[in-house]
C-alpha positions, 0 to 999 in steps of 0.5 A, a space after each residue: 115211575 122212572 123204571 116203568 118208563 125205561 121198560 116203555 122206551 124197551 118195549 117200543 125199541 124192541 117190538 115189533 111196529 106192525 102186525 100181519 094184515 090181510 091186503 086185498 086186489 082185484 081188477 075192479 079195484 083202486 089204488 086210492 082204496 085202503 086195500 084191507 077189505 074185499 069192498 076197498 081193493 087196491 086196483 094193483 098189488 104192491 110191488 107193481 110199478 104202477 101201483 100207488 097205494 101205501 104197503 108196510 110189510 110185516 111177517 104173516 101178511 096176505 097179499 090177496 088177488 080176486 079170482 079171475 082177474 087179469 093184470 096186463 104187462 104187454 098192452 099198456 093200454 090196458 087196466 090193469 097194466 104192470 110193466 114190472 112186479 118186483 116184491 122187494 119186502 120179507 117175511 119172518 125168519 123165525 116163523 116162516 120154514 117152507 123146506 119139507 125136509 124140515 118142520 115147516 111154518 108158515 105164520 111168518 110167510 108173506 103170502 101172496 097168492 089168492 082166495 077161492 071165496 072171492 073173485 070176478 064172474 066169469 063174462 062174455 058173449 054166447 049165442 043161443 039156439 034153443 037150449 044149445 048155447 055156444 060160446 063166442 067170445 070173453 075170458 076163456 078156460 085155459 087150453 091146459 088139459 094134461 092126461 097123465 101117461 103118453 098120450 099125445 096131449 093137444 087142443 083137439 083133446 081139451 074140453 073148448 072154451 066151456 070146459 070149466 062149467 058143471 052140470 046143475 049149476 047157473 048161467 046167466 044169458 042176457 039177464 036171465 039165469 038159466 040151469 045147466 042140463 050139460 057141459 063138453 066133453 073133452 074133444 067136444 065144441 064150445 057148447 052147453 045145454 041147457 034145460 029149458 030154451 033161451 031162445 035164439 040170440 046172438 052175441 048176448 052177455 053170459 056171466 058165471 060164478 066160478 072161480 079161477 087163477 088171477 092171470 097175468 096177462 103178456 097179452 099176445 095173441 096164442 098160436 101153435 104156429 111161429 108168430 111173424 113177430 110179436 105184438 108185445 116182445 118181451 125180450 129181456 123183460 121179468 114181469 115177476 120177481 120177488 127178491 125179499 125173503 119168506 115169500 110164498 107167490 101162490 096160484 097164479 096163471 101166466 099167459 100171452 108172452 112172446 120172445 124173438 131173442 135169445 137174451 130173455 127172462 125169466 119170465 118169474 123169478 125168486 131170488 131171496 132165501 126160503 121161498 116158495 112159488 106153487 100152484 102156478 099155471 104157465 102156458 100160452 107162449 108163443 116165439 118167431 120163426 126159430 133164429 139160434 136159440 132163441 125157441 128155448 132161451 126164456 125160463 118161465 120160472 128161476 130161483 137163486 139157489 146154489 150148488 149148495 141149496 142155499 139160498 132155500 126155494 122151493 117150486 112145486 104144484 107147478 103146471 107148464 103145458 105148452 100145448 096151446 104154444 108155439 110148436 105145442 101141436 108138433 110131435 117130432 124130433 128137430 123142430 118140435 118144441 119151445 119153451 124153456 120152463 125151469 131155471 136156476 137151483 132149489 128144489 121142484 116137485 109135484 109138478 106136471 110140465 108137458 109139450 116143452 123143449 127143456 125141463 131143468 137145463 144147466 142149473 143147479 137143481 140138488 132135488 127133483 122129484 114126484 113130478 110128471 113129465 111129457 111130449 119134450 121135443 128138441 128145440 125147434 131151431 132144428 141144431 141144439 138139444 133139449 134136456 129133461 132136467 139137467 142138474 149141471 151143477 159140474 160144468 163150472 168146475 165145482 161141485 154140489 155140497 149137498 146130496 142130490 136127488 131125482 126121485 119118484 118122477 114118471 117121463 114119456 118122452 118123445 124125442 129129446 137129446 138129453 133126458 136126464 143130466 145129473 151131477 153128484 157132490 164130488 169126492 171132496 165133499 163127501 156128498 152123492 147122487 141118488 136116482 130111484 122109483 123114476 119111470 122113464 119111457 121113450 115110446 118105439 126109441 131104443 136109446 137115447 141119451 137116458 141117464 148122463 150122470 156126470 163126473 164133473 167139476 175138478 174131483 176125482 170121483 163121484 159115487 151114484 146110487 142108482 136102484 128101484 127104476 123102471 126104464 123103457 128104451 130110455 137107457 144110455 148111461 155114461 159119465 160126462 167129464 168136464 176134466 179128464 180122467 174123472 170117474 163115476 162110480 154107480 151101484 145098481 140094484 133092483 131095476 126094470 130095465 125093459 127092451 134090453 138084454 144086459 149092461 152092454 146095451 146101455 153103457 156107452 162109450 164113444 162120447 166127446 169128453 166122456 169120463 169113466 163110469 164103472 156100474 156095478 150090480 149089487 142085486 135084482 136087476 132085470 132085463 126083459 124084453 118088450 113083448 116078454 114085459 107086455 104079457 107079464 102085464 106091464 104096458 106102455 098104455 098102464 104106465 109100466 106099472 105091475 097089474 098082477 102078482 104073478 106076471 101071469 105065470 110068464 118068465 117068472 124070474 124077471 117078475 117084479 112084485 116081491 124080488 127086490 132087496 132091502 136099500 134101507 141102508 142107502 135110505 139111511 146115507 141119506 142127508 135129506 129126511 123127505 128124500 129118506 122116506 120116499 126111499 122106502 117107498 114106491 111108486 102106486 100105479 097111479 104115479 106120484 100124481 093126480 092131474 085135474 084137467 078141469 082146474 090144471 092142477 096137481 095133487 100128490 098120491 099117497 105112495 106105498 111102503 115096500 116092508 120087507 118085501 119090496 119090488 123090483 123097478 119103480 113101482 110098489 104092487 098092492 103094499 099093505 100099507 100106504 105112506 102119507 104124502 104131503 098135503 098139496 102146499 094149495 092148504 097155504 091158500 086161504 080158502 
């Protein structure tokens, strides 16, 4: 008895006192609920300041938002109303592993995030005439409408305020059901028809079963226009942050934040280890009449990893279009754009970030990769530059100790200072850069600041690897050295090089602080003219991508299809397996991406596997076989 007592008192000291839950939120909830049914929602998730309910966290729980609820953080005089959302509570080490290069499980992961079978109607008021119903006011289809490639992605190309309906399904006017005959195309008014008459009304209800986002909502009016002054400023403040461990912060849409300062956000914010922020939705931003730096200065996402890529965070699935934002109508250089997006380390991927003046800017990002890029535009303060993505992790005098990684990215970009700004470990810790299968595309611009790939940080020297890339115009590579004499080494082959003639023509010299950068080609590289790559079949409007074997017969030697050299063993150098196997493969001529403009989400394409005989550039023609992306990490989502 007295041992079947002691092994009671082990088993309560050692087991765990709680088991994972599911937790359920919604805007038509209350905090007096027990939250654990869809019928007793919390009104507010836990780690909202408002929120008044009892959580105990445990490893495996799911933190549930109804689809198409709205939670404010301008107006508090709105319900629901957070002035902060700060999840403080972890998951499980051991069972929660969300880096791709490794296994990953998520059994132990909290999960906050969302489910597609349960959510709030979309409402609001129509009016009607006859069988044409046209939308006046209520919860509006977001104005993100990404077209993959360079086309010029403003409000006049997005489907209007009805642009989430489909034909054949219902909509409920004043009480009544009626059938969709039809819904907008893009371009096209905030109408629907239908099949039979509703008769003439005006300023009735609607209501329809669909689901969306949860939204966080900083409640400022949208404008592509600088505000006078924000009705809520949110200068300084962070709406969401997880600060816990084995978090995975799914599926939500931010909207309405306005800044006028220059000491601001980040707007989200994962600051412990291994956790993960997908399948967000960022847009809706507006900021004053550009003062300093402010346009740029609030980062809509950040994460805590270092230059050693721990603490682990991972942001993917992301979609950051500022086409419904200040300047995001505007397509030119100086006094073009705002909207600073990514912030802090870790790794991004699978993302579509559009009509923005920064990508990634001074943060130690080790691996970016299979993301869309579109319309950056310098600041519209009209005197610093924008950046794609600018993996500073040498400006502070240390260096990365880690293997860094831009790959499998497509860029049209309009006009920005800096593209891409990248730097390696250094000599010290035996670490390097790779950059291959990147797509990078200034439409008309011969020039710009292409590739800096940097010598920074207190070392000697840094080794690049630099193969299988189609670049447009884009080419300007020189090395950036944060102390003198510092020298980057670059290897190139199989590359695209398309408006250039040879080396002379993209490695430059001149810059303030520039180092050494010795290049040098080990095989394959072509350089052709625009006209020469345009009856080749390779166009601006196909996204550069090979369309037949054989080039039409034209200039034969620069084809791209078949006339590269094996890189297996650069892929083999490599320290970081996801990163090894895109290294064997390429590109398909739809890019690393698919975007839905109806849901503004992103799914990866399967890319092809070069064999033995790869092609020159970013792209891959016709390979036999076809490599397995990742599923969309949405399958964290509940559905």
């Amino acid at each position: 008895m007295r041992r079947l007592f002691l092994s009671l008192i082990f088993l309560a000291a050692f087991c765990p006192t709680s088991k994972a839950a599911t937790y359920y939120v919604c805007s038509t909830g209350n905090d007096s609920n027990n939250g654990t049914t869809t019928g007793t929602p919390w009104l507010h998730a836990p780690g909202m300041s408002t929120f008044t309910g009892s959580y105990t966290a445990a490893g495996g729980d799911q933190i549930l938002l109804c689809g198409g609820g709205t939670w404010h953080f301008g107006n508090s005089g709105a319900s629901p109303y957070f002035a902060t959302w700060t999840f403080t509570s972890s998951g499980s080490s051991g069972t929660c592993q969300v880096n791709p290069a490794n296994t990953v499980v998520t059994t132990g992961c909290i999960y906050i995030g969302t489910s597609a079978s349960w959510y709030v109607p979309i409402t609001g008021t129509v009016n009607t005439s006859g069988t044409t119903v046209t939308w006046v006011s209520g919860v509006r289809k977001p104005y993100a409408c990404p077209t993959p490639g360079n086309s010029s992605n403003n409000l006049s190309n997005c489907a209007g305020d009805f642009g989430y309906l489909t034909s054949g399904e219902t909509i409920t006017i004043n009480g009544t059901p009626y059938t969709i005959a039809s819904t907008p195309a893009q371009g096209s008014t905030n109408q629907i028809i239908l099949t039979t008459s509703a008769g003439t009304q005006t300023g009735v209800s609607f209501s329809y079963n669909y689901w969306t986002r949860p939204i966080l909502n900083g409640d400022n009016p949208l404008s592509t226009s600088a505000v006078a002054s924000c009705t809520y400023n949110q200068d300084s403040v962070h709406p969401f942050s997880v600060t816990g461990n084995y978090v995975i912060a799914d599926d939500m849409e931010v909207m309405g934040w306005c800044w006028s300062g220059t000491s601001n956000g980040p707007m989200t914010s994962l600051t412990g280890t291994m956790n993960e922020q997908s399948n967000w939705f960022f847009h809706g931003w507006t900021t004053p009449t550009p003062s300093g730096s402010n346009n740029d200065s609030y980062a809509m996402t950040n994460c805590g990893a270092g230059l050693s890529g721990t603490p682990y965070c991972l942001r993917t699935l992301l979609v950051i279009d500022g086409s419904d934002s200040t300047g995001g109508t505007v397509f030119t250089d100086m006094g073009g754009s705002t909207g600073l997006t990514l912030g802090g380390g870790g790794e991004v991927s699978y993302s579509y970030i559009n009509h923005v003046t920064n990508g990634v800017k001074d943060s130690p990002v080790f691996s970016f990769h299979d993301n869309m890029l579109a319309n950056f535009f310098d600041p519209a303060d009209g005197t610093t530059h924008g950046n794609v993505e600018e993996m500073a992790g040498g400006s502070s005098g240390s260096c990365y100790t880690l293997d860094t990684y831009l790959y499998d990215n497509i860029l049209f970009d309009y006009a920005i200072g800096e593209q891409f700004d990248i730097t390696p470990g250094c000599a010290a810790s035996s670490k390097q850069g790779f950059v291959f299968n990147n797509v990078s595309d200034v439409p008309g611009v011969a020039g710009g600041n292409g590739f800096i790939l940097e010598a920074g940080g207190s070392q000697a020297s840094y080794t690049w690897n630099f193969f299988n890339n189609t670049t447009i115009y884009s080419m300007q590579m020189w090395s950036d050295a944060y102390s003198g004499g510092n020298v980057s080494t670059v290897t190139g082959q199989n590359n695209q090089f398309i408006g250039y003639t040879g080396q002379s023509q993209f490695l430059t010299t001149g810059h303030s602080g520039q180092g050494t950068l010795n290049y040098t080609s080990t095989a394959h590289e072509f350089y052709v003219s625009t006209a020469t790559a345009n009856s080749q079949g390779y166009t601006q409007s196909g996204d550069w991508a090979p369309t037949v074997s054989n080039c039409n017969g034209v200039s034969s030697s620069t084809c791209t299809v078949g006339a590269g050299s094996s890189v297996s063993s650069i892929c083999s150098s490599m320290d970081n397996s996801a990163a090894a196997t895109a290294c064997a493969e390429g590109l398909p001529s739809t890019g690393p991406l698919t975007v839905n403009v109806s849901t503004d989400t992103v799914t990866p394409n399967a890319l092809l596997v070069r064999g033995s005989t790869p092609d020159v550039g970013a792209y891959q023609f016709q390979a036999a076989a076809t490599a397995s992306q990742p599923a969309p990490f949405s399958m964290w989502r509940p559905f």
